[in-house]
N, C-alpha and C positions, 0 to 999 in steps of 0.2 A: 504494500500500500504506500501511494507515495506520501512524502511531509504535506501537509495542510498548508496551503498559501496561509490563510487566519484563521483562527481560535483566538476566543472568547470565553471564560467561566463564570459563573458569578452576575449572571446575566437575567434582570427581571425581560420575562417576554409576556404581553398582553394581547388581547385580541377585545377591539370595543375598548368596552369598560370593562373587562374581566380578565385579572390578571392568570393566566396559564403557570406559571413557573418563575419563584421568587430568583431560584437560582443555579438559571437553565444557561445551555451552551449554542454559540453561532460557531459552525465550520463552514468556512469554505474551501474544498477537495475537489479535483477532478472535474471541475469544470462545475460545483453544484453549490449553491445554499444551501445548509440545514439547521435546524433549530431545532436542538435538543431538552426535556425535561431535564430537574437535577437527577433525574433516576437513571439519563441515559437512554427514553426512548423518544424516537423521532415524533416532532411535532409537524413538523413540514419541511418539503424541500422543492426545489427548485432549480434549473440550469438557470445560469450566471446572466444569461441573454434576457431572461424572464424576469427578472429583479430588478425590483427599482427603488433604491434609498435614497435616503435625503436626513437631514437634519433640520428641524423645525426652525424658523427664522427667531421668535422670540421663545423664551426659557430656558430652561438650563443646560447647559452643556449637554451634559450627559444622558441628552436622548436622540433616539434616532427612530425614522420610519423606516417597514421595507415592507414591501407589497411582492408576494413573493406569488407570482400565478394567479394575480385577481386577490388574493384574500392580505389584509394588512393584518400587521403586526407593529404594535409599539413595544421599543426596546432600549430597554437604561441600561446603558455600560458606563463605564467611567468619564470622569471629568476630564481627566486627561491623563495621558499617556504614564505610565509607571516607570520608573528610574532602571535605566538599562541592568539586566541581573536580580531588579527586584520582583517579586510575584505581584501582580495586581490585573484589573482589565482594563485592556487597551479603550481608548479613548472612541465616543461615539464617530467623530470626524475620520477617524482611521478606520471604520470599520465600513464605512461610504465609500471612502477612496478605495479600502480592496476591494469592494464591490465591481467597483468602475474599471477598476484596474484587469480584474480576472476576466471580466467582459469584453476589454479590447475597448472600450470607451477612453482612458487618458484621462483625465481629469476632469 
């Protein structure tokens, strides 16, 4: 299996107003989105082409949208990025930009 372009832990994922998993996992592998429970089973997934993130214009950092095949999902990861070698979750803005990135989009 190859390395994961990005991971995420520690990841609140909601759907609406109803939160799914306080602290659930985004990968991006092989070309796909996935968002996992903290238990480790798949919520949804998605090719990379199909994905559409973005970061809200007003509030806090640490959130992001992704509409992953028609269906949204609200997704709080971190304020920002973790100090290299420390553990933490990478920053909402980072997790847009792989989006974009593993899509062949740029920036």
């Amino acid at each position: 299996m190859p390395e994961p372009e990005f991971t995420a832990r520690g990841v609140r994922i909601g759907k609406g107003l109803r939160s799914l998993t306080r602290a659930g996992q985004i990968r991006i592998s092989e070309g796909r989105v996935r968002l996992f429970t903290s238990y480790g089973s798949e919520i949804d997934s998605a090719p990379v082409q199909a994905v559409r993130a973005s970061t809200p214009r007003f509030g806090a950092g640490d959130r992001a949208r992704a509409d992953l095949g028609g269906t949204r999902y609200s997704l709080t990861l971190g304020e920002s990025d973790p100090d290299p070698g420390t553990p933490g979750t990478p920053s909402a803005r980072r997790f847009v930009e792989a989006v974009r990135r593993a899509a062949g989009r740029g920036r």
